[in-house]
N, CA, C and O atoms as a GROMACS GRO file, in nm:
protein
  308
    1UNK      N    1   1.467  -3.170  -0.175
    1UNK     CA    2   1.417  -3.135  -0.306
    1UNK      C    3   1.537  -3.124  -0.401
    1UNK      O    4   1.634  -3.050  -0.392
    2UNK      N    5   1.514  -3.196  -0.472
    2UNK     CA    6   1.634  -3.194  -0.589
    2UNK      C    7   1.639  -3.065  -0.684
    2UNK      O    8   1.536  -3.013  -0.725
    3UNK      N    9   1.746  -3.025  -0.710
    3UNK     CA   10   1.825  -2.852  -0.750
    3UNK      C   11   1.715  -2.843  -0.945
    3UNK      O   12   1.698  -2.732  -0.995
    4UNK      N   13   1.684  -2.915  -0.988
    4UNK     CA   14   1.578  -2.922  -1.101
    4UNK      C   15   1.437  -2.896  -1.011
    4UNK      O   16   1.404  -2.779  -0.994
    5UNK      N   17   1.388  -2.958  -0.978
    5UNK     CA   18   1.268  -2.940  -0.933
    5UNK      C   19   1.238  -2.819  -0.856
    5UNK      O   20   1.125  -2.776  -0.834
    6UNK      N   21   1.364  -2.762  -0.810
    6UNK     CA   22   1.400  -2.602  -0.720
    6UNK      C   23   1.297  -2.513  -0.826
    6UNK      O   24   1.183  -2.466  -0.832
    7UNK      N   25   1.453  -2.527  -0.924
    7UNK     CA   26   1.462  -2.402  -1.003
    7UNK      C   27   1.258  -2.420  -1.130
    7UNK      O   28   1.184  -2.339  -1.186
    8UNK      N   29   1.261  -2.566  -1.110
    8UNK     CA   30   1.144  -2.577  -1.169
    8UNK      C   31   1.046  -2.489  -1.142
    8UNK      O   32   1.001  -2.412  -1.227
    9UNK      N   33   0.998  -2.496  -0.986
    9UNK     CA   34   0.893  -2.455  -0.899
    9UNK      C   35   0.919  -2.322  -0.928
    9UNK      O   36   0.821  -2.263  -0.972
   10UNK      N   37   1.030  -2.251  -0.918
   10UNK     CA   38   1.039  -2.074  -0.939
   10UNK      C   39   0.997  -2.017  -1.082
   10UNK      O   40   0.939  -1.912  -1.113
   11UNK      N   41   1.051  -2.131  -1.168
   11UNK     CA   42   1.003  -2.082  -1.294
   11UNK      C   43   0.870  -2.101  -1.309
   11UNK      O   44   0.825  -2.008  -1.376
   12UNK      N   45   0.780  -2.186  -1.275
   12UNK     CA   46   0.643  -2.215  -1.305
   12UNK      C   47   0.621  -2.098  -1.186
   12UNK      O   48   0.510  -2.060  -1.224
   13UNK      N   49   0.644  -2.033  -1.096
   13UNK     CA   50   0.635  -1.916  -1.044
   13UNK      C   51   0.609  -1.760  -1.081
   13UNK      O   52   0.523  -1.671  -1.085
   14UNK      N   53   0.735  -1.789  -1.105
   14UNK     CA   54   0.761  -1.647  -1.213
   14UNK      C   55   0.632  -1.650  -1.325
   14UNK      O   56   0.547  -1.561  -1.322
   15UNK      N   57   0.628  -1.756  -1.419
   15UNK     CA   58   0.588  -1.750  -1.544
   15UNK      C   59   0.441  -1.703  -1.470
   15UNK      O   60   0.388  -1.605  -1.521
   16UNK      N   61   0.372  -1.765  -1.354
   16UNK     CA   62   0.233  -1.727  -1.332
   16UNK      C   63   0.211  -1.614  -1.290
   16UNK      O   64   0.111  -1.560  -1.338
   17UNK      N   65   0.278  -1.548  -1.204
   17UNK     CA   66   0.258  -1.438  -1.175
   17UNK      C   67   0.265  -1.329  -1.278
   17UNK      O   68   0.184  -1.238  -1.297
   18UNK      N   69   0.393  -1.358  -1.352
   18UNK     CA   70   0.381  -1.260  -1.511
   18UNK      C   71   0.266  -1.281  -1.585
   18UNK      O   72   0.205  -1.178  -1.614
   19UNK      N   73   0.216  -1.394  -1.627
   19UNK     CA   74   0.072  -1.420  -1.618
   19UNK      C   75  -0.046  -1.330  -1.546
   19UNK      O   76  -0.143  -1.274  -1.598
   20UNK      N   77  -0.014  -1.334  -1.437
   20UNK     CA   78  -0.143  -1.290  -1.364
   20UNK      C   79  -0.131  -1.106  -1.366
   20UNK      O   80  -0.219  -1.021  -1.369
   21UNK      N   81   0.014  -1.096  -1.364
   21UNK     CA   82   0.024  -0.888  -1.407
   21UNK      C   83  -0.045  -0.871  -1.504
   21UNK      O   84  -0.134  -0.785  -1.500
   22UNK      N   85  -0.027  -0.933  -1.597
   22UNK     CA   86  -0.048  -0.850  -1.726
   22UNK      C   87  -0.214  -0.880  -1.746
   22UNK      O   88  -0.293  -0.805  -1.802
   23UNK      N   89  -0.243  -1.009  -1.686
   23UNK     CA   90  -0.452  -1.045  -1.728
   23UNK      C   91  -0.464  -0.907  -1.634
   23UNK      O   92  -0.516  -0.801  -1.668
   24UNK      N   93  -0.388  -0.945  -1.480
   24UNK     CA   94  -0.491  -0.798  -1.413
   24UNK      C   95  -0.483  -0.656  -1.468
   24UNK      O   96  -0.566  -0.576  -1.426
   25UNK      N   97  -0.400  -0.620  -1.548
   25UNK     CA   98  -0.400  -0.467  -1.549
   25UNK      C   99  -0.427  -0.465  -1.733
   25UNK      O  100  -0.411  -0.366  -1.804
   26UNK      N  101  -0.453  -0.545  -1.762
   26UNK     CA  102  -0.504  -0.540  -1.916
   26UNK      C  103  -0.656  -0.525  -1.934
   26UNK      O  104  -0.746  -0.575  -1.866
   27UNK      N  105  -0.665  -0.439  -2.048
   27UNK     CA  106  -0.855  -0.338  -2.039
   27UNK      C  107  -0.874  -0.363  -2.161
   27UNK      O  108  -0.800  -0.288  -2.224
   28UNK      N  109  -0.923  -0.417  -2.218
   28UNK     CA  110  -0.990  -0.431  -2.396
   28UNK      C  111  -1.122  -0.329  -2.395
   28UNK      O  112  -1.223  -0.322  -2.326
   29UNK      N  113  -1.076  -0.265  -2.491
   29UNK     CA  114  -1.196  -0.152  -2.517
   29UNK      C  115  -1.219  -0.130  -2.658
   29UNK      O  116  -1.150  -0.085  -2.749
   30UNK      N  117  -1.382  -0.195  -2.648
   30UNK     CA  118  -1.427  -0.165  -2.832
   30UNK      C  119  -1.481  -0.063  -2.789
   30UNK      O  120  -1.532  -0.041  -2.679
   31UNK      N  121  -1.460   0.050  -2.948
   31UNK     CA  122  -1.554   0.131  -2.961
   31UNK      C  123  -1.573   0.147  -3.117
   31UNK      O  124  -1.493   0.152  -3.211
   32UNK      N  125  -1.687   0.150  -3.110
   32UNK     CA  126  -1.746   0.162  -3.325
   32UNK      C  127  -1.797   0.281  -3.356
   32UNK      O  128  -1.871   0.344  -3.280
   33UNK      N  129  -1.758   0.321  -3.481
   33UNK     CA  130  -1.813   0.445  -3.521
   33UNK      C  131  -1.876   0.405  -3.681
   33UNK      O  132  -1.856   0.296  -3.735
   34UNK      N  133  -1.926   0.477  -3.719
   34UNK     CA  134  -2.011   0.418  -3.836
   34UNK      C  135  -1.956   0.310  -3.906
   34UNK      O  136  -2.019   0.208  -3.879
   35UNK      N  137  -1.877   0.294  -3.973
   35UNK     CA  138  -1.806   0.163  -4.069
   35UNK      C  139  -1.721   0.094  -3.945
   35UNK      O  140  -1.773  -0.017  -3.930
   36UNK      N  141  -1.656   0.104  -3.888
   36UNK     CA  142  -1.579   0.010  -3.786
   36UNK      C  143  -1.589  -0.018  -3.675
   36UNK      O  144  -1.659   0.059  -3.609
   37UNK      N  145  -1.544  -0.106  -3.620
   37UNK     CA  146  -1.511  -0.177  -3.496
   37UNK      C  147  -1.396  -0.127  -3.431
   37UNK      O  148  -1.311  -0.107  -3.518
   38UNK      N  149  -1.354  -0.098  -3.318
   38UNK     CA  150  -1.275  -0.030  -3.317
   38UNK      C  151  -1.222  -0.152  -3.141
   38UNK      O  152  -1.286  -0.160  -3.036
   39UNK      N  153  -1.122  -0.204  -3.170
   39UNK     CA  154  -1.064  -0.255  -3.046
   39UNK      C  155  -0.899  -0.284  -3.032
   39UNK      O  156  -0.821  -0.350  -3.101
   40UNK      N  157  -0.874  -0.173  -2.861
   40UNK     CA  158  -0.761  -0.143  -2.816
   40UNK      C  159  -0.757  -0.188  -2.658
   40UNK      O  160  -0.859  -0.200  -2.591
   41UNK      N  161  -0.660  -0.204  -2.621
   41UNK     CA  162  -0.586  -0.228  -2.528
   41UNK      C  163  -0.527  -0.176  -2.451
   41UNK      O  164  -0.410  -0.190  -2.484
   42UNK      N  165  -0.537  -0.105  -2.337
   42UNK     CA  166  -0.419  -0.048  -2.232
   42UNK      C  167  -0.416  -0.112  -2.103
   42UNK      O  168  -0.507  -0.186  -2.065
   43UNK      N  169  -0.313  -0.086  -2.035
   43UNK     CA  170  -0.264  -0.140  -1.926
   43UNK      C  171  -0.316  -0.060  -1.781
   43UNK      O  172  -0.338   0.060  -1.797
   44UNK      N  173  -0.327  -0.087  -1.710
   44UNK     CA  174  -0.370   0.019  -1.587
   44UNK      C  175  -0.349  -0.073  -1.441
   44UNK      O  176  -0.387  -0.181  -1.395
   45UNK      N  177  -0.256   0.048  -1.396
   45UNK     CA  178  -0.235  -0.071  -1.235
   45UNK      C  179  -0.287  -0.020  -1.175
   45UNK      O  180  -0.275   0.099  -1.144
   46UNK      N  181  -0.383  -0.118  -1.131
   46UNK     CA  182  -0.467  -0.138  -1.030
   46UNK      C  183  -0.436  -0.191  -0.918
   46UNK      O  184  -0.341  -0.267  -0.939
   47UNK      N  185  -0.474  -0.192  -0.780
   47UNK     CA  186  -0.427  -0.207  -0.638
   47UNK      C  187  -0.366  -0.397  -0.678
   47UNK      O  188  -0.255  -0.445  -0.653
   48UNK      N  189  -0.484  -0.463  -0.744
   48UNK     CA  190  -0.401  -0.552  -0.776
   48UNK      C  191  -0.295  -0.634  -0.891
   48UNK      O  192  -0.233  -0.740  -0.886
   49UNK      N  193  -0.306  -0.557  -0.963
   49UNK     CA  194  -0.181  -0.575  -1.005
   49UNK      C  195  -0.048  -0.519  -0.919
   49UNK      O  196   0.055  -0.585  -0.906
   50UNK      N  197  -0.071  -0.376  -0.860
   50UNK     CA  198   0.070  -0.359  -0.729
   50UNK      C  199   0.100  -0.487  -0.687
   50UNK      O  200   0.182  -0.559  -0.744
   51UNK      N  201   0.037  -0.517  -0.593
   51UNK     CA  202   0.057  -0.666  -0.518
   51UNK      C  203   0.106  -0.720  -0.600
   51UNK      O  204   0.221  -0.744  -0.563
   52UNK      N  205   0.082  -0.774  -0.743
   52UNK     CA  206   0.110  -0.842  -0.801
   52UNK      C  207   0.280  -0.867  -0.837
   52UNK      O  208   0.367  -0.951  -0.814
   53UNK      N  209   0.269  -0.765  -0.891
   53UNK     CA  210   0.410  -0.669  -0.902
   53UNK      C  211   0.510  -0.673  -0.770
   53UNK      O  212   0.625  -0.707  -0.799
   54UNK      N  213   0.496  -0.655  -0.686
   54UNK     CA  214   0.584  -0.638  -0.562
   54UNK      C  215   0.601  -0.795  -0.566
   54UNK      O  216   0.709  -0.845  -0.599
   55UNK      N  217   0.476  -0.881  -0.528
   55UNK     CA  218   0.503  -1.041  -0.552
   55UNK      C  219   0.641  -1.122  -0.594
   55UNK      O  220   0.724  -1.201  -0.548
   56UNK      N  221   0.586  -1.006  -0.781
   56UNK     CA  222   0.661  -1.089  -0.859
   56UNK      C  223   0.841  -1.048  -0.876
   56UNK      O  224   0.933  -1.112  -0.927
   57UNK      N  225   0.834  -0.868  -0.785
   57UNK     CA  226   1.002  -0.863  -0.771
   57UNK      C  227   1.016  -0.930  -0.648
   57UNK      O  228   1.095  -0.857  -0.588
   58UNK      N  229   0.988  -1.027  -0.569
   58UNK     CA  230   1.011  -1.077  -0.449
   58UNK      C  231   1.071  -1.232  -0.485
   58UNK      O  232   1.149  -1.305  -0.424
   59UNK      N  233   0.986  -1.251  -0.633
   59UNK     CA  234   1.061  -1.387  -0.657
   59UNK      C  235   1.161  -1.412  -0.650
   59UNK      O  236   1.210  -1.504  -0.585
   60UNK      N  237   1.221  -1.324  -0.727
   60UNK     CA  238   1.425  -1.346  -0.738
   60UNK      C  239   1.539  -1.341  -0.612
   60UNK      O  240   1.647  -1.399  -0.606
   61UNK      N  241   1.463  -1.232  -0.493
   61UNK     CA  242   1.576  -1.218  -0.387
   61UNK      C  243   1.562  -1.389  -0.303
   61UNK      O  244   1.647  -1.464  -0.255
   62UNK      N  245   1.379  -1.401  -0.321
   62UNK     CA  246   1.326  -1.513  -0.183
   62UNK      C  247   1.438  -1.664  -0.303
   62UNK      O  248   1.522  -1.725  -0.238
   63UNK      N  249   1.428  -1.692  -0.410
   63UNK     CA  250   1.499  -1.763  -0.504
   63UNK      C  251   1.629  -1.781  -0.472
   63UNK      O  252   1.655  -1.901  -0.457
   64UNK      N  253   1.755  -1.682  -0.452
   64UNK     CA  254   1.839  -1.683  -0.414
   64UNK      C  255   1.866  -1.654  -0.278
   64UNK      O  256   1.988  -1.650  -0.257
   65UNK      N  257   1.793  -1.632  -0.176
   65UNK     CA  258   1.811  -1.674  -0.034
   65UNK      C  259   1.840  -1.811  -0.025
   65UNK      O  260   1.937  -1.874   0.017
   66UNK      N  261   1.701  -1.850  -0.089
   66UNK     CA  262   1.658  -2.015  -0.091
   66UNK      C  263   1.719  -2.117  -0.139
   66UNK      O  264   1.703  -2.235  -0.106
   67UNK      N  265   1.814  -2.057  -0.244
   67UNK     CA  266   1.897  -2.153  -0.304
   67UNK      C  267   2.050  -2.126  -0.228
   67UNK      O  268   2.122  -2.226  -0.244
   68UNK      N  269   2.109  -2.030  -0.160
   68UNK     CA  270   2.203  -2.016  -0.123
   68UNK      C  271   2.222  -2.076   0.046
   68UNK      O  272   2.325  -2.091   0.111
   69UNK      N  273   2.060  -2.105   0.087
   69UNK     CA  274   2.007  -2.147   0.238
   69UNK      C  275   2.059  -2.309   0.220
   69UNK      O  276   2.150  -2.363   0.282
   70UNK      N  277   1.972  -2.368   0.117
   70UNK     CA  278   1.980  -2.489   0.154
   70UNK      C  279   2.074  -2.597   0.021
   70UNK      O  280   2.095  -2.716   0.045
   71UNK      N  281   2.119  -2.535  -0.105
   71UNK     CA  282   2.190  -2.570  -0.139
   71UNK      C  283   2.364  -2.562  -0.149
   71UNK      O  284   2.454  -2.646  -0.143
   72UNK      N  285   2.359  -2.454  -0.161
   72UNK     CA  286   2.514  -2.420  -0.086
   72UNK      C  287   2.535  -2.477   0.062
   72UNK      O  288   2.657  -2.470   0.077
   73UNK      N  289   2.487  -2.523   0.164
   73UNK     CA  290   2.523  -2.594   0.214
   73UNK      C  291   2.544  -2.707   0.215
   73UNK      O  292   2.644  -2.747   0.274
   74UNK      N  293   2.480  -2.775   0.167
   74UNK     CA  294   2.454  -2.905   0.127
   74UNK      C  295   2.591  -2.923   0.075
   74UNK      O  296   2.678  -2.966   0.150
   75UNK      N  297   2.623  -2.884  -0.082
   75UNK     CA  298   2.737  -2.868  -0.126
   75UNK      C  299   2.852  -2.896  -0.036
   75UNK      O  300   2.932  -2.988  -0.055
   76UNK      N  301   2.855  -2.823   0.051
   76UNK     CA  302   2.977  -2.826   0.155
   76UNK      C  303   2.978  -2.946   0.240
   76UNK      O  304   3.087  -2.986   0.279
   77UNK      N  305   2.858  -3.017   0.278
   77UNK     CA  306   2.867  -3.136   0.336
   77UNK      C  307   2.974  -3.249   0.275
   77UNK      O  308   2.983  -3.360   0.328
   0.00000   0.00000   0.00000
């Protein structure tokens, strides 16, 4: 696998899982009182967003295992 297409795959990684934290633990809540509409937003972690989260700090160590496994050797060939 060529060292672009590496770092490609981690970033289209990363970017989904940051993606997928923030849809799972994001709550839209209208509420109206006589004249308005009333809509807010909070965050709440939920069992899955954890997972999510642990996932997404796992990217960076498994990233640089992975790149230090099979490209740094290579290098040295």
């Amino acid at each position: 696998m060529k060292k672009a297409y590496f770092n490609q795959t981690f970033l289209i990684l990363t970017v989904v899982l940051i993606s997928l934290f923030v849809y799972s633990g994001l709550e839209i809540i209208e509420t109206k009182t006589e004249t308005m509409a009333w809509i807010s937003g909070s965050f709440i972690m939920t069992d899955l967003t954890k997972v999510i989260g642990v996932l997404l700090m796992l990217v960076l160590p498994t990233y640089i295992f992975l790149k230090k496994r099979y490209y740094l050797k290579s290098d040295k060939k």
